[in-house]
C-alpha positions in Angstrom: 31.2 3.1 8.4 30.0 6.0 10.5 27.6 6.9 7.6 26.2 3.2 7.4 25.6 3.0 11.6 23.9 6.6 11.0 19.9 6.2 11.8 17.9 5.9 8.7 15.7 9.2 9.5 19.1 11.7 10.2 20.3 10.1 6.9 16.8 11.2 5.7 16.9 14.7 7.0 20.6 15.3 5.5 19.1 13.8 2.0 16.5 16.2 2.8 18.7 19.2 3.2 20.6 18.5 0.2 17.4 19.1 -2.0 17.2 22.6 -0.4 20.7 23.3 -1.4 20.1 22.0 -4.5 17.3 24.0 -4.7 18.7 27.4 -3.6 21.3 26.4 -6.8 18.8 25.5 -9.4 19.2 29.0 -11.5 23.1 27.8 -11.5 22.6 24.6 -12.2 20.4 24.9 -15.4 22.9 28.2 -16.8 25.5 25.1 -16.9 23.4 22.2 -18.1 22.1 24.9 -20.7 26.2 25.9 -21.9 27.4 22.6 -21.6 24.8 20.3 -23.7 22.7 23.2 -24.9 19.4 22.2 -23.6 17.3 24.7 -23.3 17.0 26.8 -20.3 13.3 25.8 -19.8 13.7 22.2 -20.2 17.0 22.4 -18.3 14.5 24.4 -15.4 12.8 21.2 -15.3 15.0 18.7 -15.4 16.9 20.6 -12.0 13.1 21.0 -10.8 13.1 16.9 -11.1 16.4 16.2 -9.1 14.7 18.1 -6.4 11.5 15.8 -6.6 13.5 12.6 -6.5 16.3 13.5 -3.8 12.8 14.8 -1.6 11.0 11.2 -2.7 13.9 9.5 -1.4 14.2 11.4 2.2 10.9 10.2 2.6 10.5 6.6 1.4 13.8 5.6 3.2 12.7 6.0 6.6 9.9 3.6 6.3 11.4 0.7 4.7 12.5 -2.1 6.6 12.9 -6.1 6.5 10.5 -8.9 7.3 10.0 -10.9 10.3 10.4 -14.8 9.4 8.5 -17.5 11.3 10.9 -19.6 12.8 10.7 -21.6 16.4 8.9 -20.6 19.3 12.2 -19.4 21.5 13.9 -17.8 18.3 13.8 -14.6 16.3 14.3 -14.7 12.5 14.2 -11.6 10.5 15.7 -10.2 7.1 17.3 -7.0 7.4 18.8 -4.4 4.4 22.0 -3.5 4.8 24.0 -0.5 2.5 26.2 -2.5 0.5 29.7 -0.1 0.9 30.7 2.3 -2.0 29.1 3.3 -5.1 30.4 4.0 -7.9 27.9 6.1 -10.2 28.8 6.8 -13.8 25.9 9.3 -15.0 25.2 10.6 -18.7 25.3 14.4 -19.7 21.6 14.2 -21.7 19.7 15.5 -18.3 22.8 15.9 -16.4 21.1 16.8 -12.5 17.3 14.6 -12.7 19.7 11.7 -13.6 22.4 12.2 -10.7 19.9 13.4 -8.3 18.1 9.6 -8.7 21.1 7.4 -8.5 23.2 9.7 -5.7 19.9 10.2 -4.1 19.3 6.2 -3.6 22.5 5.6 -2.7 23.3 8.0 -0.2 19.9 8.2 1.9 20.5 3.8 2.4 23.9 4.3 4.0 26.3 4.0 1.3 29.6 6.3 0.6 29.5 7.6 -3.3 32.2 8.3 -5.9 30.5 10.3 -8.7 31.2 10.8 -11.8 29.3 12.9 -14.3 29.8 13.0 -18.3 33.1 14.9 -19.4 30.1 16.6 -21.3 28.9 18.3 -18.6 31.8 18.4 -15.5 30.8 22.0 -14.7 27.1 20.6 -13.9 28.3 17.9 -12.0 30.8 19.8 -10.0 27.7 22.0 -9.1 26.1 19.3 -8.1 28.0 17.9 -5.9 29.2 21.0 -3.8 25.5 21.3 -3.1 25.4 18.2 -1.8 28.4 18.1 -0.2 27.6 21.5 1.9 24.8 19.3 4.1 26.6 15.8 3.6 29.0 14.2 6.3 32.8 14.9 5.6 34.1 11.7 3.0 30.4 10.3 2.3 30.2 11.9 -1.4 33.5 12.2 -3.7 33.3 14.0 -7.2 35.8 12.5 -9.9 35.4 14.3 -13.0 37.2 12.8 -16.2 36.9 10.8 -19.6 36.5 6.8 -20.2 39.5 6.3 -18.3 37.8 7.6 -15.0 35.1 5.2 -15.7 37.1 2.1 -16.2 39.2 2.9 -13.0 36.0 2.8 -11.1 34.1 0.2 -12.9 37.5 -2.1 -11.9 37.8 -0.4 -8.9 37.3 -1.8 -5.2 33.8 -0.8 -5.3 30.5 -2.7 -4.3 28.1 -0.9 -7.2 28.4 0.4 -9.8 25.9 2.3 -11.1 25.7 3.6 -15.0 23.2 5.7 -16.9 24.6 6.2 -20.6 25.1 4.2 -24.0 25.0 0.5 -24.2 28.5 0.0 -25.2 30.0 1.8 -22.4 27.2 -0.5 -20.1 28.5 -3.7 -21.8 32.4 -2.6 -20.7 31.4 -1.8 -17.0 29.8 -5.8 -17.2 32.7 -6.9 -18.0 35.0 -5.1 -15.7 32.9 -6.0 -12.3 32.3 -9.3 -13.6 36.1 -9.9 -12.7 35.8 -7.8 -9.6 32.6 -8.9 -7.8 30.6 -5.6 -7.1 27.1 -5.5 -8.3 25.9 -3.9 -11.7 23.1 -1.7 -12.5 22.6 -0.4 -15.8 19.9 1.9 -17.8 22.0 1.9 -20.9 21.2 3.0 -24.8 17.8 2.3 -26.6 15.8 2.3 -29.8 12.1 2.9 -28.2 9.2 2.1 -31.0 6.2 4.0 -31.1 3.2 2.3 -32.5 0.1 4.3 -34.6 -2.6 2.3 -34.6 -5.2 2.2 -37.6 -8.4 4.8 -36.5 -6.5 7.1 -34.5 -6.5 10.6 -35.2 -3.2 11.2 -37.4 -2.9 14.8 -36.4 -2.9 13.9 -32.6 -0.9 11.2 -33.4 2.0 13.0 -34.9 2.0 15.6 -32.0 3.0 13.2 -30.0 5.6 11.7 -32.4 7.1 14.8 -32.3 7.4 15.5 -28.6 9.1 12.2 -28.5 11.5 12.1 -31.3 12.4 16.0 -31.1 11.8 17.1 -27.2 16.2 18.1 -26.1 16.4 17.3 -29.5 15.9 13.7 -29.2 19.0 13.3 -26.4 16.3 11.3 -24.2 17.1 8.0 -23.2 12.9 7.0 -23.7 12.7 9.2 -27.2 11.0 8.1 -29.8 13.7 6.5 -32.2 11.1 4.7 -34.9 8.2 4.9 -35.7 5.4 2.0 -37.2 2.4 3.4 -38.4 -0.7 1.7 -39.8 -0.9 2.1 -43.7 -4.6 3.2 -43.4 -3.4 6.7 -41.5 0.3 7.0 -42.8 -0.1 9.9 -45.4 -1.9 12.1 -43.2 0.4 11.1 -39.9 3.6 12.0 -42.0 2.5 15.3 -43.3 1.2 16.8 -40.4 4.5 15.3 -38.9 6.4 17.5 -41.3 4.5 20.4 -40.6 5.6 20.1 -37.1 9.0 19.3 -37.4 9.1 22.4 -39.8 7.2 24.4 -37.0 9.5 23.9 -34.4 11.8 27.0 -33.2 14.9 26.6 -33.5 18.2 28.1 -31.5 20.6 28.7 -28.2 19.0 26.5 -25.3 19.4 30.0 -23.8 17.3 31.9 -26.0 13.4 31.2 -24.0 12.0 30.6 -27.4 14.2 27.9 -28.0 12.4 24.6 -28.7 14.8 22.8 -30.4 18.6 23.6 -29.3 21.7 22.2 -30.5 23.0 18.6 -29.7 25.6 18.2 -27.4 28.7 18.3 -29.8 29.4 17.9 -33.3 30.8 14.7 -32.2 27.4 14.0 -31.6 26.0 15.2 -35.0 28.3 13.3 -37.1 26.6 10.2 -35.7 23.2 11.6 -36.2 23.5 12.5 -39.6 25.4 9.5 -41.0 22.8 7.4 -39.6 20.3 9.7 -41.7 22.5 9.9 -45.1 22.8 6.1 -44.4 19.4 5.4 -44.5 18.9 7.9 -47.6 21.2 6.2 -49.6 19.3 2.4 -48.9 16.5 4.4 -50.3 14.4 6.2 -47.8 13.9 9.5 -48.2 13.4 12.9 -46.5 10.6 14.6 -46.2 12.1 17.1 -43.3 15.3 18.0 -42.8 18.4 15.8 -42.7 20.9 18.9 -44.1 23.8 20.3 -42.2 23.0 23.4 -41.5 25.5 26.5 -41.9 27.1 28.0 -38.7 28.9 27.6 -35.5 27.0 25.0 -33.5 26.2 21.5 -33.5 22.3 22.5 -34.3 20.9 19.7 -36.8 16.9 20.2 -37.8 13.8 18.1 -37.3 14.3 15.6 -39.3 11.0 12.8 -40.5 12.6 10.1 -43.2 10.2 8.2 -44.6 10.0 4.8 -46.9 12.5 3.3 -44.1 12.9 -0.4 -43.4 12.2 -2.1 -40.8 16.1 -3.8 -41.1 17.9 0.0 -41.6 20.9 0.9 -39.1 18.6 4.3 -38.5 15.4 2.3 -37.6 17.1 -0.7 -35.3 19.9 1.1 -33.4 20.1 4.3 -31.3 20.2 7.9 -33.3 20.1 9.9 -29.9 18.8 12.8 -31.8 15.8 14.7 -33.1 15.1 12.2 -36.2 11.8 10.7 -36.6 12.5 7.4 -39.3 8.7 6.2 -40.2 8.6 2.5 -41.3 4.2 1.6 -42.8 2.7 -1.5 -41.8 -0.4 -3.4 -43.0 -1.8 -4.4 -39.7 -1.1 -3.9 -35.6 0.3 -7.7 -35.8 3.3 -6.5 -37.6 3.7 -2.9 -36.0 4.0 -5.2 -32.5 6.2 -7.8 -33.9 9.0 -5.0 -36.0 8.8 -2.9 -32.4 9.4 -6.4 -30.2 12.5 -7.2 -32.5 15.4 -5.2 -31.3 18.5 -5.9 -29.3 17.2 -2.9 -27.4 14.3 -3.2 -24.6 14.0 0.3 -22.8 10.3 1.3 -23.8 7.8 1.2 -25.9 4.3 3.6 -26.7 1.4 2.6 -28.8 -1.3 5.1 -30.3 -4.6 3.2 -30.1 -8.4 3.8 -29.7 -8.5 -0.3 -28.9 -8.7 -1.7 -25.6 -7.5 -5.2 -26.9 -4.6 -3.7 -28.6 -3.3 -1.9 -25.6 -4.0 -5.6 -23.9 -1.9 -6.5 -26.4 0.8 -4.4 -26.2 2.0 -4.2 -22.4 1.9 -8.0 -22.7 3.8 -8.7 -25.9 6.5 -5.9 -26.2 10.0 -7.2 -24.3 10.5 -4.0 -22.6 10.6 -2.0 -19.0 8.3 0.2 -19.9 4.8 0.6 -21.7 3.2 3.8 -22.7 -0.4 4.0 -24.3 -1.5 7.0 -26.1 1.2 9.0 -24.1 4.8 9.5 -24.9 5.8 11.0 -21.9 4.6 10.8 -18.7 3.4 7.8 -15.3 2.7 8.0 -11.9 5.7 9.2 -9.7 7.5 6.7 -8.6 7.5 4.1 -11.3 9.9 2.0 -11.7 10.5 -0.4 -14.6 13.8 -3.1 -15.5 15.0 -2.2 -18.8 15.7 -5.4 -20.6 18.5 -6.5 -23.6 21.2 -4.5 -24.6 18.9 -1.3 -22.4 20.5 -2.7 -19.0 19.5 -4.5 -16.0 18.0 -3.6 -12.2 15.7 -0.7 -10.7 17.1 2.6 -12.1 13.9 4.8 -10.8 11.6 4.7 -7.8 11.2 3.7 -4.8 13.0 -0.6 -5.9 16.3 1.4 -6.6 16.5 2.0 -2.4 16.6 -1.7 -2.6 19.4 -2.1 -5.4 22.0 -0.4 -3.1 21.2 -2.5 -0.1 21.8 -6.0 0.6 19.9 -8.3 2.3 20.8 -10.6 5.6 19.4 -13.2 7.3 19.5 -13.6 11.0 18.9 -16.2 12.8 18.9 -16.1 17.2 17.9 -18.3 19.6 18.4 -18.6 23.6 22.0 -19.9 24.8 21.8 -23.8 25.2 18.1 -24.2 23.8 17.0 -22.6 27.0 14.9 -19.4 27.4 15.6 -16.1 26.9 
């Protein structure tokens, strides 16, 4: 409660002077993202680099929001006014451990609430990190770290908790549902997806596959908006796919910590067991490989480029999440059916689409059920975006400045003078 009554710009300023911490911590903090999940150090650089950004974003934006006056009678005041909703609960994923935590923790805290974290029992050390940084500047009680497996999660997900918040696989999203559908608290979810990318007919096929490969190999395809399949027009296929493979074999592989890492290990071999049974599935319905797809010798849970081609639109690889650095190309005879095979999925995280067209790009932000549209960019908006994933990809704000708004709630008031008088 004495958090919640605290004035909006000292909760600011603390939110503020947790980015400095986490600043002063950042070498630390990427060492551990790097030995824990094996991304490397760079990318790990940046994603701490990120965090920063975000919990800065938020110790400004919060300040300045506020309700609405209403227009009510003449001797009354009506107004709408957020309120933090209590405790948060906020289950975060171990694929970019801090940029992640920093957005939901950030939200939460700077609008009043008290947090119960906890991060992936992929990457504890991180999270621990994390939040001793934050917890140097906070008040005493306002941030708890729980650290754990799936049983940790469940507890809070049925917990006596007002949100939860979870960034991580659909299945795990669809349990949390369930659980706070018998408790009460609100839900927000950016869960698993299967994100299309669309190569239109005219583009340049070179270009084109550059940016396949940033988004279906960048952290080795452990990105929640990777690419995950790929629908490209007949008339550019053949060049697209080899200069694909040339880049996939391009790529330098090794330790996250090595700095000329670009394509580390995946997070376990756990992890890789999925990833390549969805690939040796797919090879034995009859696609085949024109990159990688081989388990390679050694300690490690390093698995190569991989580009499998002749996939079909219906394949386990091409319609569910891989979560790693395959690209599965599926040729189509015209735009209308690259659009239609990327709409149907139970997935609807985000989308991109290669074109030189103007209607097509129309086309596509319109037409594809998803939070988020990219054209002729994998990667990349305005900061401070925010998008509602859609499907089995979650629900609510998970980024920008409308998440300050998912951890408040709303009231009403309604005053007028004693005994209809005046004030």
């Amino acid at each position: 409660p004495g958090w919640a009554a605290t004035d909006p710009a000292e909760r600011a300023a603390a939110l503020d002077r947790a980015a400095d911490a986490v600043q002063a911590a950042a070498q630390e903090l990427a060492a551990a993202v790097t030995a824990e999940m094996g991304k490397p150090l760079a990318d790990a650089r940046g994603g701490v680099e990120a965090g920063v950004g975000t919990l800065r974003q938020y110790a400004e934006l919060a300040p300045v929001r506020g309700g609405r006056t209403l227009l009510g009678g003449a001797e009354s005041i009506d107004f709408m006014a957020p309120q933090p909703r209590g405790v948060v609960a906020a289950i975060t994923p171990w694929n970019d451990p801090v940029a992640v935590s920093c957005g939901l923790l950030g939200a939460a805290l700077v609008t009043g609430n008290a947090v119960l974290y906890k991060p992936s029992e992929r990457t504890p050390a991180t999270g621990w990190l994390l939040a001793r940084a934050l917890d140097e500047v906070l008040p005493p009680g306002v941030l708890s770290l729980l650290t754990g497996g799936a049983e940790v999660g469940a507890a809070l997900a049925g917990g006596d908790v007002d949100v939860v918040a979870h960034v991580g696989s659909t299945a795990t999203g669809r349990q949390i549902a369930a659980a706070v559908a018998r408790t009460g608290a609100k839900v927000l979810l950016e869960n698993g997806g299967s994100d299309p990318l669309v190569v239109d007919a005219g583009v340049d096929p070179v270009w084109a596959a550059e940016q396949a490969a940033l988004g279906a190999f960048a952290n080795a395809g452990q990105i929640c908006v990777a690419v995950e399949r790929i629908y490209v027009h007949r008339d550019v296929a053949e060049d697209f796919v080899d200069a694909l493979v040339r880049r996939a074999g391009a790529l330098r592989v090794g330790p996250g910590r090595d700095p000329a890492t670009e394509l580390g290990p995946l997070v376990d071999r756990r992890h890789r067991d999925h990833v390549h049974g969805q690939v040796t599935a797919a090879v034995a319905g009859g696609a085949r490989l024109r990159a990688g797809g081989v388990l390679p010798d050694g300690p490690g849970a390093f698995y190569p480029a991989t580009v499998v081609v002749d996939c079909r639109h219906e394949m386990t690889l091409v319609r569910e999440e891989t979560f790693g650095p395959v690209a599965p190309v599926v040729v189509v005879d015209s735009f209308s059916e690259a659009l239609r095979c990327a709409a149907d999925s139970p997935y609807g995280l985000a989308a991109t689409v290669l074109t030189g067209s103007m209607s097509h790009a129309q086309r596509a932000w319109r037409e594809l059920p998803v939070g988020t549209v990219k054209v002729n960019a994998v990667f990349g908006g305005a900061p401070g975006g925010a998008a509602q994933p859609r499907r089995g990809s979650g629900q609510g704000f998970g980024y920008g400045p409308e998440l300050l708004d998912e951890f408040t709630a709303t009231k009403a008031v309604h005053i007028e003078a004693p005994g209809g008088g005046h004030w």
